[in-house]
Structures are given as structure tokens and as C-alpha cells.
N, C-alpha and C positions, 0 to 999 in steps of 0.2 A: 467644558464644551469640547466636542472632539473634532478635532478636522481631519478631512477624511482625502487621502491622497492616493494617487492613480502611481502604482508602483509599474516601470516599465520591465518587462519580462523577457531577456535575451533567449529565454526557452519553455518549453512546459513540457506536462506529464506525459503527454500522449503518446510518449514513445514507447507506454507499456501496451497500445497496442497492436504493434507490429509483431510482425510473425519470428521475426529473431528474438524476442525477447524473452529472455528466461524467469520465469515466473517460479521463486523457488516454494519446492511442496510445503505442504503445508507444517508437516512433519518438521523439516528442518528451520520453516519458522519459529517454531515451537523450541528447538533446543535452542537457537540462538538466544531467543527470550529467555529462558530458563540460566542460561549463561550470562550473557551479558547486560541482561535486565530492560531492554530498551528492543525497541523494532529494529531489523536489519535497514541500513541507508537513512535513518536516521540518529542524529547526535544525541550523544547520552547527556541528564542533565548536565553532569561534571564536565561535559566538553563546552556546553552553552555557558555557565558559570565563567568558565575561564575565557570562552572567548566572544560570548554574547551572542545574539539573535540575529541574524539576518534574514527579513522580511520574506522577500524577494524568493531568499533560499527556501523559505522553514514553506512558502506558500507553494512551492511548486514541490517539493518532498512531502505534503500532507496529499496535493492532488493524487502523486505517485499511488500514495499507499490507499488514494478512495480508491480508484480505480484499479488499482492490485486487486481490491476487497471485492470490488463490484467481477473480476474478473474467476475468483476464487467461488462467489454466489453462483454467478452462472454454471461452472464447474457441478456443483454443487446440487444444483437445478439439475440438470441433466442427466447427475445418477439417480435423485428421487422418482423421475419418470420413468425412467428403464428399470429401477427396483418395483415402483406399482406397479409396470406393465406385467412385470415378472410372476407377482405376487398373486396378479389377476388371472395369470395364464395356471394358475396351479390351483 
């Protein structure tokens, strides 16, 4: 049986999005991976093994990176419209 508890949260994610926050490209997400095998701002397995899970942490670092993702789509979104419009105009 699982019980299910209400974790208090002294912060969240939403500070990705404010206008100071640097969103890095996607480019340098990509070598960080490549390098270090794990997402940028999150703990590599070897760091969890050795010093275990924090709830609280791992919950508000997984929101960072939906909203990274969701941030990176919209991005995304915006060049495919400007590319059809492009494509339409030729």
C-alpha cells in the first residue's frame, strides 16, 4: 500500500520563466550530454548512489527541465511558422 504525502516545497521551477533566465541552447545541451552523460542541473546517477534522492529536490529539478522542454517547443513552434510562411511566399 503506498502512502501518499504532501512534500513542502520552499521553491519551484517557475523561475525559468522570467526574462533573466538563461535557457541554454540547445546545441550546448547536447555536448554537455554527450560529455557528461546526464541533463545539465541534474545529478548524475553516481552522485544519487552515493548520496541518495531527495524528493522535494529531484521534484522541483524534473519541473525545471518540463518547462525548459515546454520553453525550447515553443521556440521551436515559431521557427516552423516563419519557415511555412517562407515556403508559402516562394
Amino acid at each position: 500500500m503506498w502512502v501518499i504525502q504532501k512534500l513542502d516545497l520552499s521553491s519551484w521551477a517557475d523561475y525559468v520563466f522570467n526574462d533573466n533566465y538563461a535557457l541554454m541552447p540547445l546545441e550546448d545541451v547536447e555536448k554537455f550530454i554527450q560529455k557528461e552523460k546526464h541533463l545539465p542541473n541534474v545529478p548524475s546517477e553516481a552522485e544519487l548512489i552515493e548520496t541518495g534522492l531527495d524528493l522535494e529536490e529531484m521534484n522541483t529539478i524534473l519541473m525545471e527541465k518540463v518547462e525548459e522542454l515546454t520553453l525550447y517547443l515553443i521556440e521551436q513552434n515559431k521557427q516552423v511558422k516563419e519557415l511555412k510562411e517562407r515556403v508559402l511566399e516562394l
